[in-house]
C-alpha positions in Angstrom: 194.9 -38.0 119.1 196.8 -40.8 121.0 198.0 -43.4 118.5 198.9 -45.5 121.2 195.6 -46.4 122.5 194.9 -50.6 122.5 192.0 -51.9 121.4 190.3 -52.3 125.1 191.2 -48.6 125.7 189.2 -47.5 122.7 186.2 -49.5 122.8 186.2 -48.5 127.0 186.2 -44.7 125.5 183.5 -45.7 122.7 181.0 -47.6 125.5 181.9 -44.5 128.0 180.4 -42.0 124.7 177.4 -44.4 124.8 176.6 -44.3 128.4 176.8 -40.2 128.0 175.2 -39.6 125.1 172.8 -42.4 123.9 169.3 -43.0 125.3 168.3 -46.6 126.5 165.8 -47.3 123.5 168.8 -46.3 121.1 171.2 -48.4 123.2 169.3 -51.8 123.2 168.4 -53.4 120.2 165.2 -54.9 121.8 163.9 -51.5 122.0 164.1 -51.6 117.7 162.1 -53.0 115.1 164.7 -55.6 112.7 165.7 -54.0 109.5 165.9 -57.5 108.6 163.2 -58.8 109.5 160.8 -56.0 108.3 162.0 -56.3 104.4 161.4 -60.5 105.1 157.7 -59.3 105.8 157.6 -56.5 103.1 158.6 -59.4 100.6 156.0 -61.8 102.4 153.1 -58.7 101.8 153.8 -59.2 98.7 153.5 -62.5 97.9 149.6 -62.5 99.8 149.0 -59.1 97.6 150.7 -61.1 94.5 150.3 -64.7 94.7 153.4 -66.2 92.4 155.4 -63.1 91.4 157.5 -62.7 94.3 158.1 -66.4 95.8 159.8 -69.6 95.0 156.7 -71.6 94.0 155.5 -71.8 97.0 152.4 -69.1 96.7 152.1 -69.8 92.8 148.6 -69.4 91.4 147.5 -73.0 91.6 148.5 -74.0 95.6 147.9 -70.6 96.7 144.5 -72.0 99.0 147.1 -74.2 100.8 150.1 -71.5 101.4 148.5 -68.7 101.8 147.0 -69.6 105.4 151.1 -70.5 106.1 152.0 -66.9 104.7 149.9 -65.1 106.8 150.6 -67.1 110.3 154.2 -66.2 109.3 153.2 -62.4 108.9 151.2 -62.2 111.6 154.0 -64.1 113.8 157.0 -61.7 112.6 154.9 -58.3 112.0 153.3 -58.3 116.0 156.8 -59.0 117.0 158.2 -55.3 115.1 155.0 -53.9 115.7 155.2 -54.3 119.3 159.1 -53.7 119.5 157.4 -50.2 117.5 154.8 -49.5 120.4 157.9 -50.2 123.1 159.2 -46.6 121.8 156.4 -44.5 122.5 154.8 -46.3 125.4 155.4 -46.0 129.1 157.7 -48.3 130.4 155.6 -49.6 133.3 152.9 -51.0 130.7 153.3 -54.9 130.8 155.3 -57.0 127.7 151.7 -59.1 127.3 149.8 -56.3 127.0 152.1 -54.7 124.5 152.0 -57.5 122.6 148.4 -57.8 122.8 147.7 -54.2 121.5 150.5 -55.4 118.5 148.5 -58.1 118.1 145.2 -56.6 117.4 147.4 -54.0 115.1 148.4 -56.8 112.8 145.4 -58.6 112.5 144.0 -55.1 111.2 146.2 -54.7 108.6 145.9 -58.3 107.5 141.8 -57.7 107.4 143.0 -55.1 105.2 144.5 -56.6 102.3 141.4 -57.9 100.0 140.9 -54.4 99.8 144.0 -53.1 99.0 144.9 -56.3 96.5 141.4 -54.4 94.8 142.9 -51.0 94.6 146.4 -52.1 93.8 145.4 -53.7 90.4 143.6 -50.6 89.9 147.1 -49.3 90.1 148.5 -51.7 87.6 145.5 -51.2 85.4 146.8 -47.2 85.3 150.2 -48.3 84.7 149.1 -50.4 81.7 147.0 -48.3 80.1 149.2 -45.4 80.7 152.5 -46.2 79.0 152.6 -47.7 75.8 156.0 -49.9 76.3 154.1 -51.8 78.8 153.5 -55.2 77.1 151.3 -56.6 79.8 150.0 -56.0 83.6 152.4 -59.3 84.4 155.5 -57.2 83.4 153.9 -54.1 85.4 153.5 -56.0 88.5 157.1 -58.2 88.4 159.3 -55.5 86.8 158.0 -51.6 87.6 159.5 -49.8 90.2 156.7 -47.8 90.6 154.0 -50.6 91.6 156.8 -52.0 94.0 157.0 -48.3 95.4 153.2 -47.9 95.8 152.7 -51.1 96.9 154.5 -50.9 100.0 153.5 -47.0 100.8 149.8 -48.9 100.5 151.0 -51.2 103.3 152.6 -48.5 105.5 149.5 -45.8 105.5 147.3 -48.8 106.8 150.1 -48.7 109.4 150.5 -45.2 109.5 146.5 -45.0 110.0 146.8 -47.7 112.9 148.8 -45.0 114.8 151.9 -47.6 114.3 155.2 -45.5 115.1 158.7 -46.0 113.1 157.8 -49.0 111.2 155.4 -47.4 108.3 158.4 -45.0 107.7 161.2 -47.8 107.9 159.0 -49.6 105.0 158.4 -46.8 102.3 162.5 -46.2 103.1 163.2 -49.3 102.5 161.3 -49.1 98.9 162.9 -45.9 98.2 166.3 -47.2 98.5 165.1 -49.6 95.5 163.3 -47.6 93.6 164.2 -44.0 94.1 160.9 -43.1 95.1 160.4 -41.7 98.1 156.2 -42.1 99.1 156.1 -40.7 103.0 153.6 -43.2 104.5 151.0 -40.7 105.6 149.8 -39.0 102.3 146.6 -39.9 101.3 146.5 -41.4 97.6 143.0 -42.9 95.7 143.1 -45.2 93.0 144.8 -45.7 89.5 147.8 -44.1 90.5 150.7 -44.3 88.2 153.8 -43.0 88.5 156.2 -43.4 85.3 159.8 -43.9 85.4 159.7 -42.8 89.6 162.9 -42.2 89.9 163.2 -38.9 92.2 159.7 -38.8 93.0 159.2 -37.1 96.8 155.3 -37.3 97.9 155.2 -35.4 101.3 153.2 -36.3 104.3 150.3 -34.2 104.0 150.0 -34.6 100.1 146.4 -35.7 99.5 146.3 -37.6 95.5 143.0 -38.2 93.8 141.9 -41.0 91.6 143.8 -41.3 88.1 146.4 -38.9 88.7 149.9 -39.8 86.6 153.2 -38.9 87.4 156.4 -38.9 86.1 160.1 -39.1 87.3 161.9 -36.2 89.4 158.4 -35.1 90.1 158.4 -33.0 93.9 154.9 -32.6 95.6 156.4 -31.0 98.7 156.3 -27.7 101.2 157.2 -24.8 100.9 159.9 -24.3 103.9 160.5 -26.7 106.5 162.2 -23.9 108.5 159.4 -24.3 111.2 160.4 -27.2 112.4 158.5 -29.4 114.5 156.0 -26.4 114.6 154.5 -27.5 111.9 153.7 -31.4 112.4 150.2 -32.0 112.0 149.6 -29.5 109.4 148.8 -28.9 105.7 152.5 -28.7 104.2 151.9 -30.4 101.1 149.5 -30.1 97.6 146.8 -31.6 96.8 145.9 -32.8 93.1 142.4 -33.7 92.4 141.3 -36.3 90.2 142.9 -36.7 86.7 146.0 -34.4 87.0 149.0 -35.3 84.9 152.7 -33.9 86.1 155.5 -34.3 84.1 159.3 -34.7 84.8 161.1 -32.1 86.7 157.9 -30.6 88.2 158.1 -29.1 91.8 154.1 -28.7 93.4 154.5 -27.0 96.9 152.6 -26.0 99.4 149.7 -27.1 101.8 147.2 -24.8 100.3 148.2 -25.3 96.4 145.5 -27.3 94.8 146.0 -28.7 90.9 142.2 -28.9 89.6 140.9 -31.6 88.2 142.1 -32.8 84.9 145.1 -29.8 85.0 148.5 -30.9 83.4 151.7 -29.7 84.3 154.2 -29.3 82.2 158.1 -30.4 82.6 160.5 -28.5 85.2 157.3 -26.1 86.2 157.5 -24.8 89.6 154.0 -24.3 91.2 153.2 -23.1 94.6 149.8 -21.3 93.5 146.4 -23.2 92.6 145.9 -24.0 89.2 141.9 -24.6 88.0 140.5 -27.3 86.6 141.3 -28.8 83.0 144.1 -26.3 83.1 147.2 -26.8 81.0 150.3 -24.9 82.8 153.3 -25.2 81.0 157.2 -22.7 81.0 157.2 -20.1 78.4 159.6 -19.3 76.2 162.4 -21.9 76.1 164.2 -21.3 73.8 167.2 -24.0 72.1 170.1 -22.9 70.0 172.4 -25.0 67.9 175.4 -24.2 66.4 177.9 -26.4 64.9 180.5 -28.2 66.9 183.9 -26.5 66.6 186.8 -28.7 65.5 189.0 -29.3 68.1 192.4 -27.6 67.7 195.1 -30.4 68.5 198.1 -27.9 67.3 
């Protein structure tokens, strides 16, 4: 390596690498939605789906009739924008900037039709987390403080995107709440209502997992496939579990598999690794652990 290079030579050697190796849409910013700017409208989401837990006062419950019409101009202004800058990756590039923004247009308007119905099935949510865990002391503290409603909250933003056909940005939300939370939700699984997840923390819910209505789950649970090895051979199809309605997994618990089905109302137990299907109202637990004690030696400081 020269150590004599200047400063002009390297960055000349480091734009040369980019006109070699990098594409035009990774190149130009324009061609990217804003990291930025999508966690601004994640937080702004939340204050429509939330009125007064995530603002400054200005969306409390009492003026909300007067901001709310504000919020979503704002949404609708910034979201179209990263939706559009979105479309721009997977769209010819003789297509017309108006019409792009027309299509991302239409897009965000669809979402924001969409959230009466999903502030409905997210207190559903909150009403699961509540009754579900007895440290709770109220749905307020579930909504402001638990990193699971924040985690689910968003993946229930990003599958309306991810079901509008919306590239990038769906995936670039959930990410974003999985740096928080440590619950990683892909935006394309398909989860009902009053789900609660406990703790979260190393939760993974793969693409194709399909979640029925009351299901619980607990921290470091994985509902995943079985290899990846296939590679992009595989996209479009069942990798991932499905657990019907009323299924309880506790911590450690690995669930793999596009064709392994959890019956309804089956529980399973801590650290179990399941790639079969389990019946209904069936409890599946590891055999056989066994703990030993044994006093603690003293320590020999001669």
């Amino acid at each position: 390596m020269n150590q004599n290079l200047s400063v002009d030579d390297i960055a000349a050697r480091i734009i040369s690498s980019h006109d070699e190796h990098l594409s035009k849409d990774v190149k130009h910013p324009d061609y990217l939605p804003s990291k930025d700017e999508v966690v601004e409208i994640i937080t702004l989401l939340q204050k429509l789906l939330f009125p007064g837990y995530f603002d400054d006062g200005e969306n409390s419950a009492k003026n909300s009739e007067c901001a709310t019409p504000n919020l979503v101009k704002k949404v609708e202004q910034m979201l179209s924008r990263q939706i559009c800058r979105s479309l721009n990756l997977d769209t010819a590039a003789n297509e017309s900037c108006a019409n792009m923004y027309g299509k991302a247009r239409g897009l965000c308007t669809a979402l924001l039709c969409r959230i009466p119905d999903l502030i409905e099935i997210l207190l559903t949510d909150v009403r699961a987390a509540y009754d579900g865990d007895p440290a709770a002391r109220s749905e307020h503290e579930i909504i402001y403080a638990y990193p699971g409603i924040f985690a689910i909250s968003v993946y229930r933003l990003a599958h309306e995107l991810h079901l509008l056909s919306v590239p990038l940005l769906p995936r670039m939300m959930t990410e974003y709440a999985h740096s928080l939370t440590g619950i990683d939700i892909h935006p394309g699984a398909d989860i009902s209502h009053h789900f609660f997840i406990d703790h979260g923390t190393g939760v993974v819910i793969g693409e194709t997992t399909q979640i029925g209505a009351y299901v619980k789950l607990y921290q470091g649970v994985t509902l995943g496939g079985l290899s990846t090895r296939g590679g992009q051979s595989l996209r479009g199809k069942k990798r991932h579990p499905t657990l019907e309605d009323e299924v309880t997994v506790y911590s450690g618990a690995s669930i793999l598999g596009g064709d392994t089905i959890i019956g309804k109302g089956s529980v399973i137990g801590g650290n179990a690794f399941i790639t079969k299907s389990v019946s209904a109202n069936t409890r599946v637990y590891l055999k056989n652990y066994e703990l030993e004690y044994s006093a603690v030696g003293t320590r020999n400081t001669e």
